[in-house]
C-alpha positions in Angstrom: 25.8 19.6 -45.4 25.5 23.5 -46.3 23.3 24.5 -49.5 25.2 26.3 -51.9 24.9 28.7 -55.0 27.4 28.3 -58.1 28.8 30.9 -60.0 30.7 31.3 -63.2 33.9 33.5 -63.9 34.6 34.2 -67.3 38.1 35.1 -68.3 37.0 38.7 -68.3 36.5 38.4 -64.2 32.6 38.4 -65.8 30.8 36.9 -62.4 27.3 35.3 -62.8 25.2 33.3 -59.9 23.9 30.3 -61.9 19.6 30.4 -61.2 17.9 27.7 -60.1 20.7 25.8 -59.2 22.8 24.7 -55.9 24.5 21.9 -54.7 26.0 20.0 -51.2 29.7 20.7 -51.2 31.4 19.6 -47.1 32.4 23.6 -46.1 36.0 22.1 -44.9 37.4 20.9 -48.4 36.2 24.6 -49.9 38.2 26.5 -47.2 41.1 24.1 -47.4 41.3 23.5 -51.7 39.2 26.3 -52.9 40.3 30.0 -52.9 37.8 32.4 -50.7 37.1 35.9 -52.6 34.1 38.0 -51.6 31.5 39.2 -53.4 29.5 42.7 -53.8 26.3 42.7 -55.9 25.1 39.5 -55.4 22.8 37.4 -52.6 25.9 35.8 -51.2 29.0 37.8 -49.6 31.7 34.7 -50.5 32.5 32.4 -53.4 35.2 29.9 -53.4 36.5 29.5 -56.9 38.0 26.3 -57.8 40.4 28.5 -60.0 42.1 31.6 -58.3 41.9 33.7 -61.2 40.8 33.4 -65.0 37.9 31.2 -66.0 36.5 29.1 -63.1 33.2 27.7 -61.4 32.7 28.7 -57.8 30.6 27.9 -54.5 28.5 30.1 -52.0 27.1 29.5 -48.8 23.1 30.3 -49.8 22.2 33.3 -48.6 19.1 31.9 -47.2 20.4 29.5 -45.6 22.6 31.8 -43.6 19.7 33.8 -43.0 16.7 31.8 -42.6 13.2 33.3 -42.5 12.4 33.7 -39.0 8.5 32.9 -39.4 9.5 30.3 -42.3 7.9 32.1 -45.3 9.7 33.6 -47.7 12.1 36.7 -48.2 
């Protein structure tokens, strides 16, 4: 299963990549029940929110796990 990020929304569209954190989510249930927004300023270039607006929690494919080293150290 894909690695991914969480992020926050606050009701004031605040957005904010939780550290040290990720989790195994099966990519088909986020594309079918979750809605896809991009992202600019952050590691990953698309969340899926479990909300489509206001508050919510939301999941990213890991940037480096999209992107993996190519020697295996780090980035």
């Amino acid at each position: 299963m894909p690695d991914y990020a969480v992020y926050t929304r606050t009701s004031a569209e605040h957005v904010v990549r939780v550290r040290n954190f990720s989790t195994n989510y099966p990519y088909d249930l986020l594309k079918l029940h979750f809605h896809k927004e991009s992202l600019t300023g952050f590691p990953e270039n698309t969340v899926f929110w479990i909300n489509r607006e206001g508050p919510s929690v939301g999941f990213a494919l890991r940037s480096d796990t999209q992107n993996p080293p190519a020697q295996g150290g780090l980035k």
